[in-house]
C-alpha positions in Angstrom: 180.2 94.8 43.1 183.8 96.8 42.9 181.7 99.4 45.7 181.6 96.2 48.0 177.9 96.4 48.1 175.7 93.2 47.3 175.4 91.6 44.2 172.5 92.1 42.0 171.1 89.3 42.4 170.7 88.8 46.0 169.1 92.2 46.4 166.5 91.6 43.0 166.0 88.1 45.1 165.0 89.4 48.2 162.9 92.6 46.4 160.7 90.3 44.2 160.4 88.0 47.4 159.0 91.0 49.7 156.7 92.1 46.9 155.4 88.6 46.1 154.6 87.8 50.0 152.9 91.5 49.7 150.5 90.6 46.9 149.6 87.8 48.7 148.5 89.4 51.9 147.0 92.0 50.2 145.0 89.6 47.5 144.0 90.4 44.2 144.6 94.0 42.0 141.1 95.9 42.3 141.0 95.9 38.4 142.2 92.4 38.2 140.5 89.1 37.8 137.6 87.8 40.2 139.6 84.9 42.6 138.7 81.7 41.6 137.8 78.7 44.2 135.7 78.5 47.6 135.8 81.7 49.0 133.5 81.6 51.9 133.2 85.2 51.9 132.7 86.1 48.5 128.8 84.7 48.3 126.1 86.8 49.4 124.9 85.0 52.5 121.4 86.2 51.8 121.2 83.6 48.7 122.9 80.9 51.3 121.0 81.4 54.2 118.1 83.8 54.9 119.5 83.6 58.8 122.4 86.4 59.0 124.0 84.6 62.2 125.5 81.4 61.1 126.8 83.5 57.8 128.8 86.1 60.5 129.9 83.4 62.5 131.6 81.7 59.5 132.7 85.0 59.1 134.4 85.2 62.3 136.1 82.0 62.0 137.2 82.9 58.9 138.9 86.0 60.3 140.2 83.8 63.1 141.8 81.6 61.0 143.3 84.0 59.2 144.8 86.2 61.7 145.9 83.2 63.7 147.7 82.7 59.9 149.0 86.0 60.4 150.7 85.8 63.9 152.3 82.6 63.2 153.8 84.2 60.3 154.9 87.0 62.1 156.7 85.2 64.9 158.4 83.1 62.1 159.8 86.6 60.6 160.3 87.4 64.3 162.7 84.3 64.8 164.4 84.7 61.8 165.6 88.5 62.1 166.8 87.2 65.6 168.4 84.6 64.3 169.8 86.5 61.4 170.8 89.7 63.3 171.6 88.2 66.6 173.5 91.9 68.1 170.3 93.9 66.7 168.3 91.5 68.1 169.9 91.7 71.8 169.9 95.4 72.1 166.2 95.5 70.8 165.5 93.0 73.7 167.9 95.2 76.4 165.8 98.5 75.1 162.6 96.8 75.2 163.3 95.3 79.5 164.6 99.1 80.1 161.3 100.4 78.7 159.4 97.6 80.8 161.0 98.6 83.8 160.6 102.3 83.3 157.2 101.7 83.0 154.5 103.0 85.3 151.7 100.2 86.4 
C-alpha cells in the first residue's frame, strides 16, 4: 500500500464477492453437476401433465418470481451506490432531469 492504493484484501474481498453473486445469477457451469432440489423447470412437463398450459403457466410464475427477485436486487444495489457515492450519485440524477427535460414527447 506505499502507492496509496487499496489494500489487498479489500479489493480480493470485493472481487470474489462480484464473481460469487455472478455464478449465482448465472447458475450452474454447463459441464458441471446437474442442480440438485425442486426445480420446477427442470422436469419435462409432458411426464407431469399431458396438458401444456398449466406446465407454461408455472412457467410464467416462475419467471415472475424470479425477475421480481431481480429488480428488488437491483434497486438494493441502486440504493447502496447512492448511498455510497452520494456526489456521483447527484450528478447522475442532475444529467438524468436535463435529459428528461430535453426530451421530446
Amino acid at each position: 500500500m506505499p502507492d496509496g492504493g487499496k489494500p489487498m484484501a479489500d479489493a480480493t474481498k470485493s472481487s470474489t464477492h462480484s464473481s460469487t453473486h455472478k455464478q449465482r445469477e448465472r447458475g450452474p457451469e454447463p459441464g458441471g453437476p446437474a442442480p440438485q432440489g425442486n426445480d420446477p423447470e427442470a422436469g419435462a412437463p409432458s411426464q407431469q401433465e399431458p396438458n401444456a398450459e398449466p406446465a407454461d403457466e408455472r412457467g410464467d410464475a416462475a419467471r415472475r418470481r424470479r425477475r421480481a427477485q431481480f429488480l428488488r436486487e437491483l434497486t438494493e444495489a441502486r440504493e447502496l451506490r447512492d448511498r455510497v457515492q452520494p456526489r456521483r450519485a447527484k450528478a447522475a440524477r442532475l444529467r438524468h432531469a436535463m435529459r428528461m427535460r430535453t426530451f421530446r414527447w
